[in-house]
N, C-alpha and C positions, 0 to 999 in steps of 0.2 A: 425540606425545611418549611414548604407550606403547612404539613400536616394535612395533607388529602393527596390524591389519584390526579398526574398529569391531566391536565383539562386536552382535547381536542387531538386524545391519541393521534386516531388514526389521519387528520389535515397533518400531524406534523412527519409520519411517514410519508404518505404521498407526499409532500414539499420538500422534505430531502432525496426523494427522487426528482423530484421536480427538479432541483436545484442540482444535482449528478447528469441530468438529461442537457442541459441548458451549459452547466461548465464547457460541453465540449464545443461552444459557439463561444465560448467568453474571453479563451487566454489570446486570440487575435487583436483584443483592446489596449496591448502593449505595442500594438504594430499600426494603428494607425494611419503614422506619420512616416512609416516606409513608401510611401506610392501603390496603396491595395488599389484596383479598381473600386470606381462607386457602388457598383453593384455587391461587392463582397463587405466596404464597408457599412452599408446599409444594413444588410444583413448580423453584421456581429455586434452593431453598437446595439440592432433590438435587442440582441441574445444579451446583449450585457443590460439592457435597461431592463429585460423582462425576470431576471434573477431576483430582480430585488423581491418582486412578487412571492415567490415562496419562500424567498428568507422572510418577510415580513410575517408571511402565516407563523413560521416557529418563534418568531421574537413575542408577535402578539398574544402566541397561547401561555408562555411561559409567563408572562404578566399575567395575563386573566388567570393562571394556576397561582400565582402569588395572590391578587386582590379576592381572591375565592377563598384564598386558605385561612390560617390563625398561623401568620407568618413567626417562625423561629430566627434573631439577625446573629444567628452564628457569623463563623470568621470563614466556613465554606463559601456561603451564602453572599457575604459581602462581596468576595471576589467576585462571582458570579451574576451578579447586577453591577457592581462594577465594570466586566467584560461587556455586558448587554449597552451597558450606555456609549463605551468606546467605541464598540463596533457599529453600532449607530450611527454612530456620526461619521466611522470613515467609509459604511453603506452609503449615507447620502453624497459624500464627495465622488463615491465610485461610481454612482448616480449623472454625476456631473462631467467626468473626465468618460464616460462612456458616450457621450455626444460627441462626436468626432471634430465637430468646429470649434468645440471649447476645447477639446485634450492638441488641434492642434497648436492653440496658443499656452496650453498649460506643460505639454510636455518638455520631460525635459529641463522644468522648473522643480522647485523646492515645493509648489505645489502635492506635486506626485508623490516627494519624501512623507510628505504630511498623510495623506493619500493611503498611504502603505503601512505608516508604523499605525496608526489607528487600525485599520484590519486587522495586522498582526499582531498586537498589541491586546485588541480585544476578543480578536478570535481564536487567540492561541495562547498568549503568555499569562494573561490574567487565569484563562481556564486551568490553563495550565499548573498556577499555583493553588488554584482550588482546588483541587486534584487532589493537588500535595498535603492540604491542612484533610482534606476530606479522608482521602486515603489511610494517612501515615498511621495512624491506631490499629489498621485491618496488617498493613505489611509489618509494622515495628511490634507493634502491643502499648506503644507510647503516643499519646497525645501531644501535640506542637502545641504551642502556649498561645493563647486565645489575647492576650495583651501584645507580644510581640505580633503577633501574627494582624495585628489589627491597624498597631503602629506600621508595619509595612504595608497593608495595603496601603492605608491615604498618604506617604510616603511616592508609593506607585504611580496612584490615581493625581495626586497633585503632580507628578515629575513629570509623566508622561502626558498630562495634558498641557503644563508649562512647556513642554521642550518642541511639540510639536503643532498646536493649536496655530502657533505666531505664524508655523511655516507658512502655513497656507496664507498668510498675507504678505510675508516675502516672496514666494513662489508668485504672488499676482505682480508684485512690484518687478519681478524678472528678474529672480535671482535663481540662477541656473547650477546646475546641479554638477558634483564634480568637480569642483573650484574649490582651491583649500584658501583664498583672501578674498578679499573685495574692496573699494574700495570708498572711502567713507564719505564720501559725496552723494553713493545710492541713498543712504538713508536707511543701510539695514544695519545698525549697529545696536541699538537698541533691542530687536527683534530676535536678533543671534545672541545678545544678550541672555534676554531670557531662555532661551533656549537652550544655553549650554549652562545657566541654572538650575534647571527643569532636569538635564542629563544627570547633573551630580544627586538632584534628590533622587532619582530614580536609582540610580545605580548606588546610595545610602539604602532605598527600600530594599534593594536585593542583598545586598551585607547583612541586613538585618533579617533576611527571612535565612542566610549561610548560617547566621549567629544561633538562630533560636536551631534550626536542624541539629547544629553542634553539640546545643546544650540538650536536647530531646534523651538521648540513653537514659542521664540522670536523675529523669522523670521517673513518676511511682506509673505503676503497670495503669492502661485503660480498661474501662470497665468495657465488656461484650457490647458492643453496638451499639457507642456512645452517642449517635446521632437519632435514637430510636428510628433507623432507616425499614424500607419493608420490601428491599430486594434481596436478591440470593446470596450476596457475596457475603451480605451480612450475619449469613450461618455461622463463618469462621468464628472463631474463639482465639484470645491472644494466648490461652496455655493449650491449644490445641497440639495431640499428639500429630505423629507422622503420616497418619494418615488423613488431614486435614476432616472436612465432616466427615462424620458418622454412617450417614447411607446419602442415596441418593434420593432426592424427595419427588414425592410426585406435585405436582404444579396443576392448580385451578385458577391464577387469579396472574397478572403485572407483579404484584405485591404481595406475594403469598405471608412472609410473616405480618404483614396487618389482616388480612382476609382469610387466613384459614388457619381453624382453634387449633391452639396448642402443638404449632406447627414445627417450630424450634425444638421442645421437646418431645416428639417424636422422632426427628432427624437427628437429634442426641440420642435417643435412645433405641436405634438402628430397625425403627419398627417402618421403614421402608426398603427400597431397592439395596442389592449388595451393601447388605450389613459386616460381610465380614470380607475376609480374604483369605480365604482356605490356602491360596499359593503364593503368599507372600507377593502378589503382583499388584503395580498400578492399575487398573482398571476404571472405567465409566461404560457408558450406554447410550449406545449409536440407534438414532430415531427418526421418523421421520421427517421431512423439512417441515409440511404445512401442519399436521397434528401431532407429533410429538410420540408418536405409535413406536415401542420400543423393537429394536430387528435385529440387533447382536450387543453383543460384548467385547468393545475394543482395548487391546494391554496397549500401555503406552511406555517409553522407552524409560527405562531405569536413569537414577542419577545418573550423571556425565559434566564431564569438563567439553567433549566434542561441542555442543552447541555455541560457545563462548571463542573457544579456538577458529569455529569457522566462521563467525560473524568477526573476528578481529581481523583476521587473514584479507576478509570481502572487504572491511573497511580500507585496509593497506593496498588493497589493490588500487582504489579511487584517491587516496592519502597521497601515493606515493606516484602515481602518473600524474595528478596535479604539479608535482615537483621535477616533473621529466626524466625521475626515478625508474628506468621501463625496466635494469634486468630486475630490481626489489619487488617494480610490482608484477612482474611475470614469475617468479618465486611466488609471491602471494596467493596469484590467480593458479597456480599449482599447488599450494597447501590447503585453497578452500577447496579444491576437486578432490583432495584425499582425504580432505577434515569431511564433506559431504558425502562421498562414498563410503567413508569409514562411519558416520551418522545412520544412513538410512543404512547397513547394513547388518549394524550391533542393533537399531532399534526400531526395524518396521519390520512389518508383513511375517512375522515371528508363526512359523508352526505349532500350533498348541499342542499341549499333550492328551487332550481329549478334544471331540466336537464340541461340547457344548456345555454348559454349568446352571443350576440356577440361581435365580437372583433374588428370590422371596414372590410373596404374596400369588403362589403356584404355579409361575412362571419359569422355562426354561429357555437358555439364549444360544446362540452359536457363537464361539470364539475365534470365527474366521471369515471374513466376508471381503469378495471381490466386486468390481464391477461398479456401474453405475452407482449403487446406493453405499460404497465404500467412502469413509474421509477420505484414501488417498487418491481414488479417482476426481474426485472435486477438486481434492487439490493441485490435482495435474491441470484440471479444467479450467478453474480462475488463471490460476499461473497463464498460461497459453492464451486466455483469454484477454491477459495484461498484454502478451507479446503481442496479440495479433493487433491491440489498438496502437502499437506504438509502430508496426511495421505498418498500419494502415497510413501514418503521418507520413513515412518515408515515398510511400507510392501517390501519398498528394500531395508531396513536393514536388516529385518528379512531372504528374500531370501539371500544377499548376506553371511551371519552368513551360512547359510544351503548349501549353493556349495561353500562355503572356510576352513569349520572346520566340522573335523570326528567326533566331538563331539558335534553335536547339532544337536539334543537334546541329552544330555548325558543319558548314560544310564540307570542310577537312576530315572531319569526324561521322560522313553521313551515313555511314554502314552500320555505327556503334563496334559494337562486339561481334558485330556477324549476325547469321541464323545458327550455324554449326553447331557453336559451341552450348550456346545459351540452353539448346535444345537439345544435345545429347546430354549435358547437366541434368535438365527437366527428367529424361528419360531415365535417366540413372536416381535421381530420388526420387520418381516414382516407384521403380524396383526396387526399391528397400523399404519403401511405405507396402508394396504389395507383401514382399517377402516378411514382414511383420504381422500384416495381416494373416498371413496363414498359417505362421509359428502360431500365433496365440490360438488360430482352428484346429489345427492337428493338437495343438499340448494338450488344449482342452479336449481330444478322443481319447488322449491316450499316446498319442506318438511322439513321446519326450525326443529319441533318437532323431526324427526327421525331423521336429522344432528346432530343436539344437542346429541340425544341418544349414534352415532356414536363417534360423539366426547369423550363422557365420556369413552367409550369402550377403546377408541384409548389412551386415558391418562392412562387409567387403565394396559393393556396389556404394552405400555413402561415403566411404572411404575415397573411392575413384570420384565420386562426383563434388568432394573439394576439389582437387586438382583439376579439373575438366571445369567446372564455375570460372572458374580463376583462368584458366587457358583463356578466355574471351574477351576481355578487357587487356589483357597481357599482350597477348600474340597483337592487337591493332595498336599496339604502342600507345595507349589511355592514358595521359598522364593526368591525375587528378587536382594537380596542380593548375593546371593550364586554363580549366575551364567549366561552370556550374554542370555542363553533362558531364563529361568523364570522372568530376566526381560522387556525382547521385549517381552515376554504372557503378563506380566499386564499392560506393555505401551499400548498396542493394546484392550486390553479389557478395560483397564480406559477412551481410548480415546474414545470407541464404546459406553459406560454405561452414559459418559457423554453425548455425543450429544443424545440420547435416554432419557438422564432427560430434555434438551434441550427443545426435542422434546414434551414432557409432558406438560412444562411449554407452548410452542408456543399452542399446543392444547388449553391447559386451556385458554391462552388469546384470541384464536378464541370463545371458548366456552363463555366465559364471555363477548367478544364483540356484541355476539349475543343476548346473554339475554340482554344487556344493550339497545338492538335496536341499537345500532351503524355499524349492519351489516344485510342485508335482501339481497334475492337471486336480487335482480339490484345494490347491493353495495358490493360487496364479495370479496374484494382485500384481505383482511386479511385470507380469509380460504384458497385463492388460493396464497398466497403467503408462507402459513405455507403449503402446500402441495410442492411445491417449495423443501421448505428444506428436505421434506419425501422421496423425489426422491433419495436426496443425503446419508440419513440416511439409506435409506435400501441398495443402493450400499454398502454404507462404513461397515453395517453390513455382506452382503453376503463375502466380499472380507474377513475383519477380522474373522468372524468365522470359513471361511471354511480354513482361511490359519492356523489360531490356533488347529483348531481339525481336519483337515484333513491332513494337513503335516507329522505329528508325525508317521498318517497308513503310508504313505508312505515313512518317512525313514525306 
């Protein structure tokens, strides 16, 4: 909407690294007022003070790209400075409550509410509806109405800053949080006043943005790229056929339709990559990360209800344990494991009917690709990458419990689980991480037969090393009730016993994809992408066992 090229691309990528680098020192600023040593608090309130640093570099670029441009005040737009001033202001209070001597007279107060919905407020919900007016033409083909949509914002913008501005001066006056009365001597009646005026405008703004959605069908069609935007999405078309664009474009520029002629109608008129679809399949074109260098052709999975069925299932599983619902959500947590198996089975890692196709401009591509430069190797890689930071939290708990209390492991408990057990477990997911390893060597010579073999080994051994995990905490009678060790032993063994049944099931579904012929050593994404995760399961087991049963000798 400024009408030019992002100002200071590349400061605002590095500062959202910046700013992913730094989060992982920052969610400790809720904690405080627990009893951290000085030393750890010292450390997290920088991490918190130093955040605002690269948030500031992207707040600043994005002004300087508005004061540079020939500003457009669409109804996108307004949300969108709208959210930049909210979050602003609840950057600087996060500013404030990240000094530990101020949060710890703040916490805990209506301060913090104030605190909080400003972040989220501006960092999410405003964006959030920008989104929505920004979007709605590219997903409906209908335009949302630029007067309703306008009256909601300053609706928004006035409710949300009536409702929660005051707090922060209730929150100083000490009014504490979690308290449904008060009483009228404090002096915050006025305050809370306002602020539960501030809630009904706000929640008037959001009726009114439900109102105008509602009425959106009966709107006449949007014109193609009513924003004159100059990124990609903006290829689509609202009478676009089933095969949404036309080819796939080749890309010089951020902004290809401002920067390269007549770029739209070439991509309508299929005079780039896969113009057509000789097999009736979904298709795109797998490239690579840093220059865009094209190295296959990947079919992506046909319509389906599967993806819907198993993100409902996943929901009910968390829906319904909230509620202490266990046999509903253990049902659940067994229809997303056959909704997921039944997903990647109908629609990954699919055998082509030939090697390879081409795609235009005298280019030929392979329609099957394993390994390292595969999507679904990456996607096994982040995944696992996600587990390995969240089991890394569980093992610096367990350190931090062990260099802050004389009593852990208490004395009662001074053996833990033993050495036995922890490390016949260890020993047994290793041998299923090995046994994986060399199904996927031999498949890859040629030796489906002895893969196969491997494989059944390799489920067998993870299989035994649930049970043996578990024997260790078990057989010392651990009750995790009792006491902060016994239960960091069974969070860490539960977490290790379940990815090792994981690990079972992915075998088995290698194993079964192979007898089915849906996988032969020139088609092997599945075995090398279930070795992927073996990589991560035998870490997360060396690191759990040896901190379970080896810690104990040496306190």
């Amino acid at each position: 909407f400024s009408n030019r090229h992002l100002l200071g691309y590349p400061w605002i990528v590095l500062a959202a690294v910046g700013t992913a680098f730094l989060s992982f020192g920052l969610w400790v600023h809720h904690m405080f007022t627990t009893g951290l040593p000085k030393i750890s608090l010292a450390f997290f309130s920088a991490a918190s003070e130093a955040v605002a640093i690269p948030t500031a570099v992207q707040i600043f670029a994005f002004i300087a790209t508005l004061w540079a441009g020939r500003v457009t005040l669409s109804t996108p737009l307004l949300y969108a400075t709208g959210s930049l001033a909210i979050f602003v202001i609840g950057g600087l209070t996060g500013v404030m409550v990240a000094v530990a001597p101020f949060d710890w007279q703040a916490h805990d107060t209506y301060f913090i509410v104030a605190h909080l919905h400003y972040v989220l407020i501006g960092g999410t919900l405003l964006p959030l509806f920008a989104g929505l007016y920004y979007y709605w033409p590219l997903i409906t083909g209908k335009k949302l109405s630029d007067r309703l949509g306008r009256i909601a914002f300053w609706m928004l913008f006035v409710g949300a800053n009536l409702t929660f501005f005051p707090m922060h001066f209730s929150g100083l006056m000490g009014m504490p949080r979690r308290v449904f009365t008060y009483p009228a001597e404090l002096g915050l009646g006025g305050l809370n006043m306002a602020s539960t005026l501030g809630a009904w405008l706000f929640a008037a703004g959001v009726a009114v943005i439900c109102v105008d959605l509602a009425l959106s069908p009966r709107r006449p069609k949007a014109q193609r790229n009513p924003w004159g935007a100059g990124t990609l999405e903006w290829l689509a078309h609202p009478d676009d056929e089933d095969w949404g664009i036309r080819s796939v474009p080749l890309i010089e520029s951020r902004y290809p339709i401002w920067d390269q002629k007549d770029f739209v109608q070439k991509v309508d008129e299929g005079r780039y990559f896969l113009p057509d679809a000789e097999e009736g399949r979904r298709e795109t074109i797998v490239t690579t990360v840093l220059d865009a260098r094209p190295l296959a052709v990947i079919r992506l999975g046909t319509p389906s209800i599967i993806p819907i069925l198993t993100a409902i299932a996943l929901g009910g599983v968390f829906i319904l344990t909230t509620y202490h619902l266990y046999w509903a959500a253990l049902a659940c947590a067994v229809s997303t494991l056959a909704c997921t198996l039944w997903w990647l089975w109908t629609g990954t890692a699919e055998i082509p009917e030939k090697p390879s196709k081409p795609i235009g401009h005298g280019m030929e591509l392979p329609l099957y690709m394993s390994g390292p430069a595969a999507p679904g190797w990456w996607a096994m890689f982040i995944t696992m990458m996600a587990d390995a930071t969240a089991f890394s939290g569980l093992v610096f708990g367990y350190c931090f419990f062990w260099t802050r209390h004389a009593d852990f492991p208490p004395m009662a408990q001074a053996d833990g689980p033993g050495i036995f057990w922890p490390m016949a477990a260890l020993a047994l997911g290793l041998a299923s991480w090995l046994a994986t390893i060399a199904a996927r060597e031999v498949h890859a010579r040629g030796g489906v037969g002895i893969a196969r073999l491997l494989l059944v080994l390799g489920i067998a051994v993870s299989l035994a090393g649930i049970g043996t995990g578990l024997a260790g905490p078990w057989t010392h009678g651990m009750n995790p009730a009792s006491h902060s060790y016994p239960a960091i032993v069974w969070t860490l063994v539960i977490w290790t016993v379940a990815h090792a049944g994981v690990a079972a099931i992915m075998q088995s579904y290698a194993l079964a994809r192979s007898i089915a012929g849906k996988m032969d050593p020139q088609h092997d994404a599945d075995i090398r992408n279930v070795t992927v995760y073996m990589h991560f399961f035998a870490l997360t087991a060396v690191v759990a066992y040896a901190t379970i049963g080896l810690f104990p000798v040496l306190s």
